[in-house]
N, C-alpha and C positions, 0 to 999 in steps of 0.2 A: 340299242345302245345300253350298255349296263350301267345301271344308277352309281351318282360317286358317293359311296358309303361315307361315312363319319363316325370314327370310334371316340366315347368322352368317359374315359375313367379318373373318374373320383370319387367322393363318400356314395354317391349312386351312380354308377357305371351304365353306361346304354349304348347305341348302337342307332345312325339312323341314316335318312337319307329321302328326297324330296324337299316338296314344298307346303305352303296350306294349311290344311286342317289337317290335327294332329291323330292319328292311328296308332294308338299305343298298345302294344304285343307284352302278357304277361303269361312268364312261360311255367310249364309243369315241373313238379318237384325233383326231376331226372332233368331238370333244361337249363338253361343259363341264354341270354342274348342271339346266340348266334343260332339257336336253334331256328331262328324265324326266316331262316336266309332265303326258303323260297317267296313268302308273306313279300320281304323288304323288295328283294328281287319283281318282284312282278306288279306290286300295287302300290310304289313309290312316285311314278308315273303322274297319280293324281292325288296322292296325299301324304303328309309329311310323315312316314313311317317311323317309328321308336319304338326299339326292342332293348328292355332292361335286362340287369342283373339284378332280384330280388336284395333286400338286405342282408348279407352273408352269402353271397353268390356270386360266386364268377369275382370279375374288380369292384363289386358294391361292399362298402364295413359294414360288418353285423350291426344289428341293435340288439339289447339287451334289458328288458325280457321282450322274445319274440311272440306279439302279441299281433293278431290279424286289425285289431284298431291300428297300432302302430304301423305296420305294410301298407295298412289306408291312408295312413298319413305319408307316410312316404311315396305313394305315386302321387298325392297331391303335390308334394316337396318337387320331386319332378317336375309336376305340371308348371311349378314358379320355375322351375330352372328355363322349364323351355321355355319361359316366358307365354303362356298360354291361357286362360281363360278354364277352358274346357279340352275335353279331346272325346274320340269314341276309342272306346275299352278293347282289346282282345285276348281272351285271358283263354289258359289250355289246365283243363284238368286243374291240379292247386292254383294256379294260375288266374280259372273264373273263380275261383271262392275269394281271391285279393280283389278280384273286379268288382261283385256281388256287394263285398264289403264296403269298396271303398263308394260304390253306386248309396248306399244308406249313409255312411259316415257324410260321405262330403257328394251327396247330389246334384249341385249345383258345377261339380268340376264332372260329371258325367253328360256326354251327348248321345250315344248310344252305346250297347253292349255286344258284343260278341261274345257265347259262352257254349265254350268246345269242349268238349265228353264231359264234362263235373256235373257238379249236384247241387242241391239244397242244403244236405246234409252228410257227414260221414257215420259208413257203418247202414245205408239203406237197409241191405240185406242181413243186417246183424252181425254185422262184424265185429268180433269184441275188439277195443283200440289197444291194449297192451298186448295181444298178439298178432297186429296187424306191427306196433312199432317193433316187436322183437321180430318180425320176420324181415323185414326191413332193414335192420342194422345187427343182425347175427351175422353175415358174412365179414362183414369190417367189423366185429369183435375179435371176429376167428383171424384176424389179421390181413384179410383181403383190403385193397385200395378200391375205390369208385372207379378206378381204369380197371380194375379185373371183370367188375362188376356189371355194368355197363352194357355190355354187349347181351348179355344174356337176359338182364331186364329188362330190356328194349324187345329183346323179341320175346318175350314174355308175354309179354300185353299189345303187341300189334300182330296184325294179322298174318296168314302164312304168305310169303313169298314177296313182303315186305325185306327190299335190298337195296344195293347199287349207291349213287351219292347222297341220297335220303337219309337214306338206313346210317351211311356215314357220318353224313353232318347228324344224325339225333345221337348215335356214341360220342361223337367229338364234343357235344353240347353238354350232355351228360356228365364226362372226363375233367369239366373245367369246376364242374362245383367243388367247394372243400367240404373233408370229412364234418368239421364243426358247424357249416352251415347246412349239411344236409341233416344231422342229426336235430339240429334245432327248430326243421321244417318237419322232420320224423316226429317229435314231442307235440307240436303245435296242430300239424293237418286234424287230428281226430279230435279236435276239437269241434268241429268247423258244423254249426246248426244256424242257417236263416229260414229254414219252414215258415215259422210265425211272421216273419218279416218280408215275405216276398212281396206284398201287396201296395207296398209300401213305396216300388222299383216302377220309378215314371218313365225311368230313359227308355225308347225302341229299344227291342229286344230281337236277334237272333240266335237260337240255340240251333247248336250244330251235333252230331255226334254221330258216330261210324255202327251201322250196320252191325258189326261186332266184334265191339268195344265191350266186355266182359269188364272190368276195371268198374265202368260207370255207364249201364247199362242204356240203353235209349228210355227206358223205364224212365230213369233218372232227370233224364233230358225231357219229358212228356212232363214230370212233377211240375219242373219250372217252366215249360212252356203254359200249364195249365192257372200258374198261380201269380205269373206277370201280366197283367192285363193287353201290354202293349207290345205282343210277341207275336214270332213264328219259329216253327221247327223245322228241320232241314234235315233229314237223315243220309248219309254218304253210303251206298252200297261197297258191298265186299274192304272193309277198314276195321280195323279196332281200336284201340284207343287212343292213338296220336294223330288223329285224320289230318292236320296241317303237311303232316309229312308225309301221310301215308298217300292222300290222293291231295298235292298238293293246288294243280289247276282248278279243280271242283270247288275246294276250299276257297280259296280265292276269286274264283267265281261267286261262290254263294255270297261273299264277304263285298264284292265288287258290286254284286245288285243291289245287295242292302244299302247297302251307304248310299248308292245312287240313289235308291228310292226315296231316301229321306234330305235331299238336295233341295226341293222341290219345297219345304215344308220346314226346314230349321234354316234359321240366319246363318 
């Protein structure tokens, strides 16, 4: 039976469906809500699925200035909306760096983590960040839209022979952001260092990441498995950097036993 979705746009827009304890889906900087459709699709069953729109993303208002403390605050601001307490985290790519975040800002509204292909830090491999943001937004200078763009980013950084309605919903996910919210997540990503801070991160941890995922390598994914005390890693063969989408059963698998695991052991 297919879960009855629920779409709630306002100043934070989300997407959800279930019951319980809340599974909160925070998507990559190419993602908006809907990207989560197979997540909400299969693991709504046994928990209250919510899949946002960032601040300037998809039906969510900007904020201004876009600072990763404020995104923190803003899935806590969520978290009052759903009326919840806590939730566990599941953040993709920029997505775990708003998790990571909001897991130090506001600890107490984290129960566990999920963090798929991201980092610790941007620029691991020396990326200098003013030509990671101009490589980024030179096509929409040159007058391209995010619908021109889209499709070719996507397969940019997922694996070969990544297709079909997958491939579909992460373009159509991508297609919903606007130019001013994605540039404003362009400015803000290379910011993003919690090295120093990992140690800090009590919630259960499962780090996830694809085989290869070139974007943010499994490297990346071993730093923060190595530096959260209360982790595991989980690597996805043959995937690159959207594994949610790319092997979505696996994913939800992985996501399906953790959560179970830690049943036993949190109220």
């Amino acid at each position: 039976m297919a879960p009855l979705i629920r779409d709630v746009d306002d100043a934070i827009a989300w997407r959800e469906a279930g019951e319980d304890d809340v599974l909160l889906f925070l998507h990559g900087l190419g993602g908006s809500r809907t990207a989560w459709a197979p997540q909400i699709e299969a693991l709504s069953n046994q928990w209250r699925c919510v899949a946002w729109d960032m601040p300037g993303y998809g039906a969510s208002s900007p904020i201004s200035p876009l600072t990763f403390e404020a995104i923190a605050d803003a899935v806590a601001e969520l978290l009052d909306r759903l009326e919840v307490e806590s939730a566990h985290l599941c953040g993709l790519s920029f997505g775990g760096h708003h998790a990571l975040h909001t897991a130090l800002r506001h600890p107490h509204r984290v129960r566990s983590l999920v963090l798929a292909d991201t980092s610790a830090v941007f620029g691991g491999d020396g990326t200098d960040p003013d030509e990671w943001r101009r490589e980024r937004t030179e096509m929409i200078d040159a007058g391209l839209l995010l619908a021109d763009i889209a499709a070719p980013v996507i397969d940019s950084i997922t694996a070969s022979g990544f297709g079909g309605v997958e491939r579909d919903r992460t373009i159509a996910a991508f297609v919903r952001v606007p130019e001013a919210g994605f540039r404003a997540a362009c400015q803000l990503l290379p910011t993003h260092d919690v090295r120093h801070r990992l140690g800090e991160i009590t919630a259960p941890t499962l780090v996830v990441v694809g085989e290869f995922d070139e974007e943010t390598p499994p490297a990346y994914s071993e730093e923060l498995h190595a530096a959260i005390r209360d982790s595991r890693i989980e690597i996805i063969p043959s995937v690159g950097h959207i594994s949610p989408a790319e092997a979505p059963e696996a994913f939800c698998e992985l996501v399906r036993e953790f959560l179970g695991s830690l049943s036993a052991t949190q109220p």
